[in-house]
SEMIKOL-948024 format. One record per residue (C-alpha): residue number from 1; residue in one letter; x, y, z. Coordinates in steps of 0.001 Angstrom, whole numbers, padded with zeros to 6 digits. Layout:
REM residues N
<node num="NUM" residu="A" xx="X" yy="Y" zz="Z"/>
...
//
This chain:
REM residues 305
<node num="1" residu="X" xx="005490" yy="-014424" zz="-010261"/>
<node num="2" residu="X" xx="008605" yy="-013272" zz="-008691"/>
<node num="3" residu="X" xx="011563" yy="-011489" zz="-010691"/>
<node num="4" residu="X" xx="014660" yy="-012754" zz="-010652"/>
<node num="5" residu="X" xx="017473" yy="-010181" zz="-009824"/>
<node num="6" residu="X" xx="018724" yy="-009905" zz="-013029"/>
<node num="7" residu="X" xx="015115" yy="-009420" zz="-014642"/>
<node num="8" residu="X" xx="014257" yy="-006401" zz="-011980"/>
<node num="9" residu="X" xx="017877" yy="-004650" zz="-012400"/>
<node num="10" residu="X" xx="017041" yy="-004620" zz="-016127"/>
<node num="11" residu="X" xx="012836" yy="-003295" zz="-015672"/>
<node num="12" residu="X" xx="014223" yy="-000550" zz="-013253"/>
<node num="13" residu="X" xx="016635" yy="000415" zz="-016141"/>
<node num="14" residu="X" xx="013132" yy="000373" zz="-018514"/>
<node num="15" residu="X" xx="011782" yy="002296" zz="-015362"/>
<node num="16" residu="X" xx="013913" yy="005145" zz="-015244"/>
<node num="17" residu="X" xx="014095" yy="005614" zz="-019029"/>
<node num="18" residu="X" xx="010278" yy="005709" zz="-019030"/>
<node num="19" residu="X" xx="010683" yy="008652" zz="-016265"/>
<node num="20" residu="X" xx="013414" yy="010187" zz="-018011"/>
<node num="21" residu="X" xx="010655" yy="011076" zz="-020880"/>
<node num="22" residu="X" xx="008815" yy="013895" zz="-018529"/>
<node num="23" residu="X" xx="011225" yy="016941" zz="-019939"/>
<node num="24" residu="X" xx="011193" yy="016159" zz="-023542"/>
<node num="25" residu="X" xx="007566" yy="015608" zz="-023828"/>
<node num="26" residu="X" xx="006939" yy="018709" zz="-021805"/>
<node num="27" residu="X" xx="008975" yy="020586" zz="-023899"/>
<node num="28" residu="X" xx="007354" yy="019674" zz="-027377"/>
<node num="29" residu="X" xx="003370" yy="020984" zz="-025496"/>
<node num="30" residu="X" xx="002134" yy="023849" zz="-027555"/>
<node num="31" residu="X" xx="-000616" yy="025187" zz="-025660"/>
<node num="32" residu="X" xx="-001111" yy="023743" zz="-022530"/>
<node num="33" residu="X" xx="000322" yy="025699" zz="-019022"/>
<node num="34" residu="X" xx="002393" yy="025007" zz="-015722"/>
<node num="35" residu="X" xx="-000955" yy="023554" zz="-013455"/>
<node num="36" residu="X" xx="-002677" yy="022551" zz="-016291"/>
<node num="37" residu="X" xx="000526" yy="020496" zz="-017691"/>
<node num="38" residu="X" xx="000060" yy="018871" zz="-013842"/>
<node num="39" residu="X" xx="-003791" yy="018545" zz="-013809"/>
<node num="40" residu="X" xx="-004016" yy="016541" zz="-017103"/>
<node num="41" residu="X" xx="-000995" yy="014425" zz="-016230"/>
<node num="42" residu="X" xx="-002422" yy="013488" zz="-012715"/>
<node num="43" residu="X" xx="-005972" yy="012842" zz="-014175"/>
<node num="44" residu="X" xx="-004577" yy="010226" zz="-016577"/>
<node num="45" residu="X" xx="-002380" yy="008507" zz="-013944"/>
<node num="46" residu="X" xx="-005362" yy="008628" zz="-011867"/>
<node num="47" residu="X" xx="-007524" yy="006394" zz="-014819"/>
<node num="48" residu="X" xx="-004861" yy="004462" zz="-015717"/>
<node num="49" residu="X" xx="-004157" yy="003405" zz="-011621"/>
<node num="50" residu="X" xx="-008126" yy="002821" zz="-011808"/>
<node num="51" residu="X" xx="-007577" yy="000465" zz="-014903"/>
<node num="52" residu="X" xx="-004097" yy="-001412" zz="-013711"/>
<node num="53" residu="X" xx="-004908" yy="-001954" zz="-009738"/>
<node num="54" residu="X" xx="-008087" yy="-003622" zz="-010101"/>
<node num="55" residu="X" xx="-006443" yy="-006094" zz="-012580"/>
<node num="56" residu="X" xx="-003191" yy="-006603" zz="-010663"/>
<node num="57" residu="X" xx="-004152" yy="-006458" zz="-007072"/>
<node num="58" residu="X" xx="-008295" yy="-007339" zz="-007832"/>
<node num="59" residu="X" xx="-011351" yy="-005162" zz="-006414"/>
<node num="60" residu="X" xx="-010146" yy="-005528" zz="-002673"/>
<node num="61" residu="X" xx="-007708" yy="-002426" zz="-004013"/>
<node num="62" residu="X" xx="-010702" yy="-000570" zz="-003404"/>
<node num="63" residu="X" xx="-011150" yy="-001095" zz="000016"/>
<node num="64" residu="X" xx="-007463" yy="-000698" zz="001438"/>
<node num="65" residu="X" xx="-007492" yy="002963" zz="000198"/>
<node num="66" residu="X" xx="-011069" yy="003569" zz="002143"/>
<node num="67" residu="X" xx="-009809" yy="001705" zz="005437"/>
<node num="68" residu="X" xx="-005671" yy="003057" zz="004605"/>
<node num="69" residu="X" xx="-005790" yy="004742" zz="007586"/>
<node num="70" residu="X" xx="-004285" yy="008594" zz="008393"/>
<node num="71" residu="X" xx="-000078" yy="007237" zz="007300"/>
<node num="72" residu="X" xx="-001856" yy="006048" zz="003803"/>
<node num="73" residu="X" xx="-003447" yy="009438" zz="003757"/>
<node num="74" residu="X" xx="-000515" yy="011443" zz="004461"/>
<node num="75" residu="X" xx="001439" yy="009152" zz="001972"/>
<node num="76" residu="X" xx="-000995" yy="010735" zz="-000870"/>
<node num="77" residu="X" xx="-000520" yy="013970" zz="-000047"/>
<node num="78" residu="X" xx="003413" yy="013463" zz="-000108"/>
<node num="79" residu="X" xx="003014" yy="012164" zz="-003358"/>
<node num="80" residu="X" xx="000079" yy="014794" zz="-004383"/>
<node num="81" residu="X" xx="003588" yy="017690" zz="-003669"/>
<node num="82" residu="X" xx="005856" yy="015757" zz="-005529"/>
<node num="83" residu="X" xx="003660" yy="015188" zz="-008312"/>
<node num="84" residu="X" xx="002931" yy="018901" zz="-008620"/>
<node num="85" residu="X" xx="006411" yy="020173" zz="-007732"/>
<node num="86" residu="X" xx="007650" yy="018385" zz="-010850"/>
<node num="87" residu="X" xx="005874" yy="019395" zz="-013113"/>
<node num="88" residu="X" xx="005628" yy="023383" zz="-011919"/>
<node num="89" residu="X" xx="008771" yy="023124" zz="-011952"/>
<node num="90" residu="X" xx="010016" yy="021695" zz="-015644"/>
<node num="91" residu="X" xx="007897" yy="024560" zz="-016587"/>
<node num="92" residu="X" xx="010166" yy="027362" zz="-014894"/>
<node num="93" residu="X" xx="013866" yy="025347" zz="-014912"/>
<node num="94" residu="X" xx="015791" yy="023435" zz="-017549"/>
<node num="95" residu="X" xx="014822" yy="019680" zz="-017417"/>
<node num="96" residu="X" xx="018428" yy="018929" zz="-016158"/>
<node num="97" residu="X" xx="018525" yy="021235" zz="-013329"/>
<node num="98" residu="X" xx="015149" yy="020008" zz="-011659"/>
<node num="99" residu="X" xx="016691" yy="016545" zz="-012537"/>
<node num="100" residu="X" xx="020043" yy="016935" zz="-010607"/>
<node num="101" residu="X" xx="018145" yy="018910" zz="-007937"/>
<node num="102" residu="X" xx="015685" yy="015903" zz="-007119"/>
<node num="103" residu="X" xx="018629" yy="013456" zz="-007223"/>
<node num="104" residu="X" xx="019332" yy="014493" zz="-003744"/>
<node num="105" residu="X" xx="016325" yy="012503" zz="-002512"/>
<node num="106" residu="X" xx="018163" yy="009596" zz="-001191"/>
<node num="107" residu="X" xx="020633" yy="011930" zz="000887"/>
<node num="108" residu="X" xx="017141" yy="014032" zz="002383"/>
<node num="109" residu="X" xx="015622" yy="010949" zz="003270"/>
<node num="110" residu="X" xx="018722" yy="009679" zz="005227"/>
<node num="111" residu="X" xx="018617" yy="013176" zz="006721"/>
<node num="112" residu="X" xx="015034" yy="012569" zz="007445"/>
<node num="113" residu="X" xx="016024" yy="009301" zz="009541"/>
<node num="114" residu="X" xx="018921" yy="010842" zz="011848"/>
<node num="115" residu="X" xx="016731" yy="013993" zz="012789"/>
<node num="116" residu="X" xx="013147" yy="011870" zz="012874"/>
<node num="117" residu="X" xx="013793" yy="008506" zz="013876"/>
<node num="118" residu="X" xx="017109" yy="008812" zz="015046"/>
<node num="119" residu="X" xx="018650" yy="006353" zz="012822"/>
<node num="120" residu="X" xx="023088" yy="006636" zz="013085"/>
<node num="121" residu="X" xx="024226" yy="007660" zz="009349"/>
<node num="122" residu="X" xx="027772" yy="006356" zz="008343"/>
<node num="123" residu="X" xx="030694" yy="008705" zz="007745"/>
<node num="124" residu="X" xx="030436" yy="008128" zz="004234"/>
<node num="125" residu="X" xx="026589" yy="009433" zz="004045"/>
<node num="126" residu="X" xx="027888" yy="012235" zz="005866"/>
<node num="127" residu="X" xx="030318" yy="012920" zz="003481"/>
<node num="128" residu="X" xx="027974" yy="011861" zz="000777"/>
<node num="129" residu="X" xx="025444" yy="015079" zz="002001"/>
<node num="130" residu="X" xx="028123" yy="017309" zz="001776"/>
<node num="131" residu="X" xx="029687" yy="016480" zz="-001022"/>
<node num="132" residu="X" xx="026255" yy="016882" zz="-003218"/>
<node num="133" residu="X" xx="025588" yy="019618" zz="-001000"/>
<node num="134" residu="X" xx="028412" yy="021769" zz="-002361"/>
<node num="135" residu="X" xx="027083" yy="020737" zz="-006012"/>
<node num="136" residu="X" xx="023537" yy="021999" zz="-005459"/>
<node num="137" residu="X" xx="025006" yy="025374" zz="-004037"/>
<node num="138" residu="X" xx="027457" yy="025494" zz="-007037"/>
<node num="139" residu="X" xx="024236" yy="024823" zz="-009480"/>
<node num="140" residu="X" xx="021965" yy="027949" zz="-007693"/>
<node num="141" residu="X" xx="024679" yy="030115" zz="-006953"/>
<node num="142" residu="X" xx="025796" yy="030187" zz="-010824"/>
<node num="143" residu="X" xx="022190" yy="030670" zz="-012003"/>
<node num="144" residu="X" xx="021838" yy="033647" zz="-009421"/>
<node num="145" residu="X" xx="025221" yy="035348" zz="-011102"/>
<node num="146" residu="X" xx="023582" yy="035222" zz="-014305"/>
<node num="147" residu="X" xx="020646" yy="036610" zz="-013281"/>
<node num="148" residu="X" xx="018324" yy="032969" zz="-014202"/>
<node num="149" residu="X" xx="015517" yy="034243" zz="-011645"/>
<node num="150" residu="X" xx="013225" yy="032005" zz="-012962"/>
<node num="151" residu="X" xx="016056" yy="028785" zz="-013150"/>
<node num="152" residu="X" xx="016585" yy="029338" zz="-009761"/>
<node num="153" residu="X" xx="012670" yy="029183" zz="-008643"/>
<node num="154" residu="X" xx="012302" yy="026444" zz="-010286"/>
<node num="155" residu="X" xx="015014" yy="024516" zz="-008538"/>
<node num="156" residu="X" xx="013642" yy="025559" zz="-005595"/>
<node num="157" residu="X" xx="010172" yy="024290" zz="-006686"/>
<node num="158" residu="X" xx="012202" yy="020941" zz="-007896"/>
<node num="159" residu="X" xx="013557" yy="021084" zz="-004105"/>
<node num="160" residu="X" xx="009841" yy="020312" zz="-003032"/>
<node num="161" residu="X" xx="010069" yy="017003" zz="-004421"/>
<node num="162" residu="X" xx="012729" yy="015148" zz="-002351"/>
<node num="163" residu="X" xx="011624" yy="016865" zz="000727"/>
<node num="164" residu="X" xx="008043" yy="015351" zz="000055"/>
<node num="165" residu="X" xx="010073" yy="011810" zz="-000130"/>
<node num="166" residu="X" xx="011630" yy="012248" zz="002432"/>
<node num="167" residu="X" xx="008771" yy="012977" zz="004356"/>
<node num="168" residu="X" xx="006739" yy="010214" zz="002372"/>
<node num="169" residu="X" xx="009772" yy="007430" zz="003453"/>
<node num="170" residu="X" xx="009354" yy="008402" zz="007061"/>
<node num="171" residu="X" xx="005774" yy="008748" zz="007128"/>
<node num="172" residu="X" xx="005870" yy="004622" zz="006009"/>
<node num="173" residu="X" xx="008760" yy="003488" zz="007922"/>
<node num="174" residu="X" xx="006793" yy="005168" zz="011096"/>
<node num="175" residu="X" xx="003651" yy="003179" zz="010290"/>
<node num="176" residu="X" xx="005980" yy="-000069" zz="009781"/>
<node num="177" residu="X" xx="007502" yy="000508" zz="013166"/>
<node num="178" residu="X" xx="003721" yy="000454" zz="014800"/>
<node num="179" residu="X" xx="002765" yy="-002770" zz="012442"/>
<node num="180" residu="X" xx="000694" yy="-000885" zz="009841"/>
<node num="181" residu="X" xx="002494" yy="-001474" zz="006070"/>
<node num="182" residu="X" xx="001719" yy="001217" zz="003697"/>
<node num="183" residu="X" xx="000934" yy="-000312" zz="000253"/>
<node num="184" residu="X" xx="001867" yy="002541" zz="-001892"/>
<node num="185" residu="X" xx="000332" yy="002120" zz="-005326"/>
<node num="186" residu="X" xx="-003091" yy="003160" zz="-003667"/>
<node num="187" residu="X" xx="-000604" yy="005746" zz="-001750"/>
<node num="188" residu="X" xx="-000044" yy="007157" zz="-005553"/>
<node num="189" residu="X" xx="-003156" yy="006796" zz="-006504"/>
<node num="190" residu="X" xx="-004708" yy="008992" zz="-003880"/>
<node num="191" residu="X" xx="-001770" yy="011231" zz="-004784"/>
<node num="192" residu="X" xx="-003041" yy="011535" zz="-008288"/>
<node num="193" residu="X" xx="-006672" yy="012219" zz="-007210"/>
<node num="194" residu="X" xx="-005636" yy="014971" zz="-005092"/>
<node num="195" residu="X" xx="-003062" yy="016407" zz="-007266"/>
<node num="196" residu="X" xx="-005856" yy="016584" zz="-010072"/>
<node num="197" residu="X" xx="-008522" yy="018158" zz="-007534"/>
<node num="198" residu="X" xx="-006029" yy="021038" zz="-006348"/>
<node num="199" residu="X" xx="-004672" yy="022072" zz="-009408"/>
<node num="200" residu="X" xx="-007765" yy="022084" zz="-011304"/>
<node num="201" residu="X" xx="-008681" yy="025424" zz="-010186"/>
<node num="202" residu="X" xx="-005619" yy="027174" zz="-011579"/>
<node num="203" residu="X" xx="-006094" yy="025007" zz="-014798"/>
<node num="204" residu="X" xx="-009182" yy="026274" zz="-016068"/>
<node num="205" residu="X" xx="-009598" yy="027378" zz="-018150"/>
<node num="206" residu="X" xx="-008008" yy="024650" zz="-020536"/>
<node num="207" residu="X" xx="-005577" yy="025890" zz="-023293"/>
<node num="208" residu="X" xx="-004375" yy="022280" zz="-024364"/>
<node num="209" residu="X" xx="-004795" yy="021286" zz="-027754"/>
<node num="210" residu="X" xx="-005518" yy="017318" zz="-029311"/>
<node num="211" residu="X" xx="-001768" yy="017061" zz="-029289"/>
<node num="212" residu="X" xx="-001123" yy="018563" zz="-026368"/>
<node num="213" residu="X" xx="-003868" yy="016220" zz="-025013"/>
<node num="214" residu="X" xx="-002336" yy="012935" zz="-026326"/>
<node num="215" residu="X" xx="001378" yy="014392" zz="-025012"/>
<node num="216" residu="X" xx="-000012" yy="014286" zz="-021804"/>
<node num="217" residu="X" xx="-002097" yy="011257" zz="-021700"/>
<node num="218" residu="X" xx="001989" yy="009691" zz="-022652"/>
<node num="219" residu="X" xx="002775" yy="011309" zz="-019404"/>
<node num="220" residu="X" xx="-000050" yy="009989" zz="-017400"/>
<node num="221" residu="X" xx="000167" yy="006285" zz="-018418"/>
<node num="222" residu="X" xx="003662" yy="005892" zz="-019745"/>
<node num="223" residu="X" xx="005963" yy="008343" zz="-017679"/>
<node num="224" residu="X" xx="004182" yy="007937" zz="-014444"/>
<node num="225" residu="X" xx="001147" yy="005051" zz="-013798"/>
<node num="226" residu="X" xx="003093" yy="002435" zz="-015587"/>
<node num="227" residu="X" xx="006981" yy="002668" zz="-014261"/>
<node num="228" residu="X" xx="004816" yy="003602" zz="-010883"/>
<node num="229" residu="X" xx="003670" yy="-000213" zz="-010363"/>
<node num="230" residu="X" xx="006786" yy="-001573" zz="-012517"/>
<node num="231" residu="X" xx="009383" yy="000589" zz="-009919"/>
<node num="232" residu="X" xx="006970" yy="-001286" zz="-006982"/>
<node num="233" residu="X" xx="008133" yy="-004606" zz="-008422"/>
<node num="234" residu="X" xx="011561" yy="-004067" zz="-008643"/>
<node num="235" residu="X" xx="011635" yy="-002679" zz="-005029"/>
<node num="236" residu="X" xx="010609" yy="-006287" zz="-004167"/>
<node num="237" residu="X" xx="013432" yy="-007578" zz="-004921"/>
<node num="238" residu="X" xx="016833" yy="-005474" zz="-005410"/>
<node num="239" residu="X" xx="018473" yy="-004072" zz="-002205"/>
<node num="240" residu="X" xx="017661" yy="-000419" zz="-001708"/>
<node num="241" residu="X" xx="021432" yy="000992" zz="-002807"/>
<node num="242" residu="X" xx="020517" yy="-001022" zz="-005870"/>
<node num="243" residu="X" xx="017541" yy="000951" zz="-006548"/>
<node num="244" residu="X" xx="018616" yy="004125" zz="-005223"/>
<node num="245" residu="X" xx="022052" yy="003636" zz="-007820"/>
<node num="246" residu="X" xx="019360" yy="002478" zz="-010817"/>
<node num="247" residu="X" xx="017278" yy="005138" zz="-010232"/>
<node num="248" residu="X" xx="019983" yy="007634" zz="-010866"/>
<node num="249" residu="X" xx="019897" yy="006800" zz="-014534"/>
<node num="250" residu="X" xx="016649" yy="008906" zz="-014933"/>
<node num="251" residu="X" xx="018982" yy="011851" zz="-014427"/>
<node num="252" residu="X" xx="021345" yy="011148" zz="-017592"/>
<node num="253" residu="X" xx="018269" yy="009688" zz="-019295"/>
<node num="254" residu="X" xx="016469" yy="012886" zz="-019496"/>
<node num="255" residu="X" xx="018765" yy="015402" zz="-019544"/>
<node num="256" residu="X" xx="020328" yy="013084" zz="-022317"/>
<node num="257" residu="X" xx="016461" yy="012924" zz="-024300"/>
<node num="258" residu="X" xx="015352" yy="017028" zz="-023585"/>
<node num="259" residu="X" xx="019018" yy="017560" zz="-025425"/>
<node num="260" residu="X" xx="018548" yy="015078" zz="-028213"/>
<node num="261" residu="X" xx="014774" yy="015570" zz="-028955"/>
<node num="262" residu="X" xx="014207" yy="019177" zz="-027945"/>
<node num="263" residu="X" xx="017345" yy="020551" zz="-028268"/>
<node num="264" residu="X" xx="017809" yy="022145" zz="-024522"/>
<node num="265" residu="X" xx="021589" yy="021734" zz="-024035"/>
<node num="266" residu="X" xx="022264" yy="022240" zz="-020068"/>
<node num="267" residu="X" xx="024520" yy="024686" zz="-018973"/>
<node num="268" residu="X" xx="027964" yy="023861" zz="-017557"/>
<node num="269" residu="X" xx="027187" yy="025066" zz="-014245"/>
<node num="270" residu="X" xx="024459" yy="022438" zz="-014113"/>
<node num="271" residu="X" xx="026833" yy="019419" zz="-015628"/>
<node num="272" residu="X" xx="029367" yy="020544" zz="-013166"/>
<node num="273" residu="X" xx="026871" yy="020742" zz="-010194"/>
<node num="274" residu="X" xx="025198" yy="017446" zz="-011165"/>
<node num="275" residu="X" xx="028588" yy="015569" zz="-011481"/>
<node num="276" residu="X" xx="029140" yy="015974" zz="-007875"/>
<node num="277" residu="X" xx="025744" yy="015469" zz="-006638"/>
<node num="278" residu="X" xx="025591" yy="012410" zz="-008846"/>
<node num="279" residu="X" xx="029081" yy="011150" zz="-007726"/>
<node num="280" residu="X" xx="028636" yy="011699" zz="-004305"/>
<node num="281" residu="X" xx="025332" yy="009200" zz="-004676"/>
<node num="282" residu="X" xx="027465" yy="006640" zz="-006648"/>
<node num="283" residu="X" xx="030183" yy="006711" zz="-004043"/>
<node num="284" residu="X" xx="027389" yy="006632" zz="-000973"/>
<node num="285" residu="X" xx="025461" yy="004078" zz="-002667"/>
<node num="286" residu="X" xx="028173" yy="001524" zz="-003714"/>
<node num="287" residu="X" xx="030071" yy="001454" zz="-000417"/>
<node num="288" residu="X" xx="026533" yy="000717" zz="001153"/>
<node num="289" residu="X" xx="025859" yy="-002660" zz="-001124"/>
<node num="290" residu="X" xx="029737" yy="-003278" zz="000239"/>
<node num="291" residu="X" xx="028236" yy="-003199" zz="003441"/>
<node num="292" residu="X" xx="027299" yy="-006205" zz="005147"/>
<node num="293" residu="X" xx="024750" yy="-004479" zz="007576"/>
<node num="294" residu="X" xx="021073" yy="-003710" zz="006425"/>
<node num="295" residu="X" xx="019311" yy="-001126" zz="008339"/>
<node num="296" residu="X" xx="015915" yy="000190" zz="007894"/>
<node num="297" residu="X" xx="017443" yy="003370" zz="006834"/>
<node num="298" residu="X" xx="018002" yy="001288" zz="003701"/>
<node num="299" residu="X" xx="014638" yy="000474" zz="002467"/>
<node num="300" residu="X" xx="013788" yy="001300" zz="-000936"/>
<node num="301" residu="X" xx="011181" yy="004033" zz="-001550"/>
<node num="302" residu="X" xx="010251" yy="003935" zz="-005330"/>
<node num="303" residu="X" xx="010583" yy="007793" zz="-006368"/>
<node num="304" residu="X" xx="007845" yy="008131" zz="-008906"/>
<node num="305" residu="X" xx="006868" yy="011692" zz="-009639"/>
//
């Protein structure tokens, strides 16, 4: 069954709030450290993705991630950075500065298609770049002042996470352009596999407690496996602006639930930073569903992480 428009604008909306959960839940573990935090969470994606794809897509799942091919390979690993970046990173920054800091995916990935593939960006992506560009350096330059060390490292490990999209998006659009489509839920899956293999080693041994346990098992199936194949079906059919402007409400979801349910307020310099990354996306994104040309710098990428 297809969705209508109106049903997918409204499951990306359930999409990002299910995202948006990652800082407050991290915030209420007790126990349970940076790479372990990532190991757990990737090992219950990884059994929930073993559940859901064999029921949705049948046993033939299987097969395309053995005969995927070096692009589906390279997809996983993208996803395998992001996957760890995010969560190393909630553990060293305040949820809404790795937040605002991934939000520049969109603008690195159309950054990724003028320098890779050569694709012409508008003035108003241009202006778009620079624009959130000043907000990022307003966000780490404030943190430096005030001596947050660790903030800033952690933004910088948050960084890793649209640079592996953008590297993911242009990884698939070059297999599209040589007639090899990269399905990637089996892409995240192998991301999840991998993710759980390397950090594994730096987990052990295990601190996490039964709650801690059952916080991240939330994470695994709820935050990330789930909204994973739900983001997949909404990519199917809104336009990518659509999804790329949707997607932004994980940003004011989470920020909104780590201050509501945990109590982490964000600091002006991050409010201030994120309003003009976030308005320069808004203004980018809106004057592209204005525009009546589609290019394949426009296809949608769901960003789970």
């Amino acid at each position: 069954m297809r969705l209508t428009h109106g049903g997918a604008v409204w499951l990306m909306v359930v999409v990002t709030l299910m995202w948006g959960t990652a800082g407050v839940v991290t915030r209420h573990l007790a126990q349970a450290h940076s790479f372990e935090i990532t190991f757990w969470r990737s090992l219950f994606t990884m059994l929930s993705l073993l559940v859901i794809l064999p029921l949705w897509r049948g046993r033939a799942v299987f097969s395309q991630v053995r005969n995927g091919g070096r692009e589906l390979w390279i997809s996983g690993v993208c996803w395998a950075v992001m996957f760890t970046a995010f969560m190393v990173a909630l553990t060293l920054a305040s949820t809404a500065s790795v937040l605002v800091t991934m939000s520049l995916g969109p603008l690195l990935t159309a950054l990724a298609a003028r320098f890779f593939i050569g694709h012409r960006l508008p003035t108003r992506t241009w202006l778009a770049i620079v624009v959130a560009g000043l907000g990022i350096g307003w966000m780490y330059g404030t943190q430096l002042l005030q001596g947050g060390g660790a903030s800033v490292l952690g933004t910088l490990v948050a960084l890793c996470v649209p640079l592996a999209g953008a590297a993911n998006w242009t990884v698939v659009q070059h297999a599209q352009a040589k007639g090899h489509d990269i399905d990637l839920v089996p892409a995240v899956l192998i991301g999840a596999v991998l993710t759980a293999l390397f950090t594994l080693p730096f987990a052990w041994p295990f601190q996490a407690s039964a709650h801690d346990l059952g916080l991240l098992a939330f994470l695994g199936v709820f935050q990330l496996a789930i909204p994973c194949v739900l983001s997949v079906l909404c990519a199917q059919v809104l336009k990518a602006p659509e999804v790329a402007l949707l997607a932004l409400l994980e940003v004011i979801f989470g920020i909104a639930l780590a201050w509501v349910g945990a109590g982490e307020e964000p600091a002006a310099s991050v409010l201030t930073g994120g309003a003009l990354v976030i308005g320069a996306l808004v203004f980018n994104e809106l004057l592209a569903l204005r525009s009546r040309r589609t290019t394949a710098a426009d296809t949608a990428l769901p960003g789970a992480h």
